[in-house]
C-alpha positions, 0 to 999 in steps of 0.5 A: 196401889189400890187392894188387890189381892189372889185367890190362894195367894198373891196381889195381882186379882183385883177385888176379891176377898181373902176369905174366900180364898181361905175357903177354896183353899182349905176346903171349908166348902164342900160337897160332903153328903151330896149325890154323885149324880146331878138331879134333872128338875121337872117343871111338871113335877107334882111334889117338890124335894125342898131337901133335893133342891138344896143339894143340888144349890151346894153341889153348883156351888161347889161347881163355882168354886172349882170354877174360880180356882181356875179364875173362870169368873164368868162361868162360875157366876150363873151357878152361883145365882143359881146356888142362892135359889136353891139354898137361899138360906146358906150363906157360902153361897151367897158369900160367894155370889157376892164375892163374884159380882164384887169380882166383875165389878157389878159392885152395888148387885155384889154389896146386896149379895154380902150384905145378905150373907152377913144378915145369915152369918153376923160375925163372919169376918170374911163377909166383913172384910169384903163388905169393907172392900165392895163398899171402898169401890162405890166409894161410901169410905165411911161404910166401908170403914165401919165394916173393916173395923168389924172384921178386924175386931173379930180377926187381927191378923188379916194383912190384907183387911189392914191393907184396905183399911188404910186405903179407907183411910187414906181416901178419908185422909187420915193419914196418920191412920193410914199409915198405921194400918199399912204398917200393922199389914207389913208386920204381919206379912213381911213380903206384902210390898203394896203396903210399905208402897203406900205409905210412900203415897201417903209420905209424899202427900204430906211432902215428905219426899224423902220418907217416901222415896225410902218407902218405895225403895223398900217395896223395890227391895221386896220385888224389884220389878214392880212398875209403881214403886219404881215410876214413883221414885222416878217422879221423885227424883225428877222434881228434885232435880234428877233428871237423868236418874228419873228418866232412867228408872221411869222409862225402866218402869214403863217398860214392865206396865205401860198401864202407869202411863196413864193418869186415871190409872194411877188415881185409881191406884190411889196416887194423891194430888201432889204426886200426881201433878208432878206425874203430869210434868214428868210425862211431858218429857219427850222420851217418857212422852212416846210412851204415854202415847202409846199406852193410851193408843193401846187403851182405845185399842182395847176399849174398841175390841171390848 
């Protein structure tokens, strides 16, 4: 599995930060001091208010951020570009900026943004952390890497930052790393299943298919119906030979997100070589086979709607 995690709490919103969750949710962004009343700007007007224009950047942040809470992305984005205009020395709102083009995966216009709000804010652990994961998206892992152990250094207790940094270090194979991280994590947080899933990942790379199997059992132990723990088993058991029981538990987790039966999907999620090709065997099943089918009919489908 790759990082994700949601605004407030959770691990279904892809690529957004924790930290700025952590700001909606307590509060840390306020309008505290603003006018009530929005201000219309003139383009004739002779004399500028520097002090007015800022208030009215944090009031449209402020307006960004209540837009989020309702996961509306794309409304809160224009308001938030706006925001850095008018407050360009405020580095919530750049932060935010960032954290929204990271959200929509304007990934290189979202590292600019953050890498901004870190030039104003050096050690700001949040800005760290999403610099970390902006970075694992483009794919510069020892960038990304370099900004994790930053954030870290200045807060430890940060699952989801561990969580990212043992995927880096799965993508620059350090397994031992990784699984030191996506343990750190788990200690931390004790329901945080994508953790201990992918150690399961990294065990079967290794060709520990029995350490891995026990992983991803306990991710289903956590929350029995997520889909990749229980398709990874599936996989499992069918290379050993259990064929019954893997069909069985893969047609159950296809069931509850076909999205697994696609092959890119899963690299996405970070499933390694070894695994992924005995996937490809096990999709060639006649039952399991219908479904893949119809997953990628259903992915055109929406790729022609979109």
């Amino acid at each position: 599995m790759k990082g994700k995690v949601n605004l407030c709490r959770g691990y279904i919103v892809p690529k957004f930060n924790w930290l700025l969750s952590y700001f909606i949710c307590a509060g840390l962004i306020t309008t505290t001091g603003l006018s009530v009343r929005s201000q219309a700007l003139l383009p004739y007007t002779p004399q500028i208010n520097s002090e007015k224009l800022q208030n009215q950047g944090l009031q449209l942040l402020q307006d960004a951020v209540q837009l989020i809470k309702f996961q509306q992305y794309e409304l809160a984005l224009p308001r938030a570009e706006l925001a850095v205009q008018l407050a360009p020395n405020n580095y919530e709102a750049w932060f935010i900026l960032g954290s929204l083009y990271a959200q929509l995966s304007k990934i290189d216009q979202g590292i600019e943004a953050l890498e901004k709000a870190e030039e104003l804010a050096p050690n700001q652990e949040g800005i760290l952390f999403t610099l970390g994961n902006a970075y694992f998206q483009q794919g510069n892992y020892q960038i990304a890497l370099e900004k994790l152990e930053a954030g870290l250094k200045i807060e430890e207790n940060a699952p989801e930052a561990l969580f990212d940094l043992g995927n880096t270090y799965l993508k620059l194979e350090k397994f031992d790393k990784a699984i030191s991280s996506y343990k750190k994590a788990f200690t931390q947080e004790a329901t945080f299943w994508p953790a201990i899933n992918n150690i399961g990942l990294v065990e079967y790379e290794q060709g520990n298919v029995s350490k891995a199997i026990k992983n991803w059992s306990q991710a289903l132990e956590i929350d029995a119906e997520q889909a990749e723990p229980k398709l990874a088993i599936a996989v499992a058991l069918y290379s050993q030979g259990d064929t019954k029981e893997g069909v069985e538990m893969g047609l159950s987790a296809l069931e509850i997100d076909n999205r697994y039966a696609q092959i890119e999907f899963l690299q996405e999620n970070l499933w390694g070589d070894r695994l992924i090709e005995d996937t490809k065997k096990f999709f060639e099943i006649p039952q399991i086979q219908e479904i893949v089918v119809q997953s990628q009919v259903q992915s055109e489908e929406e790729l022609l709607q979109n």
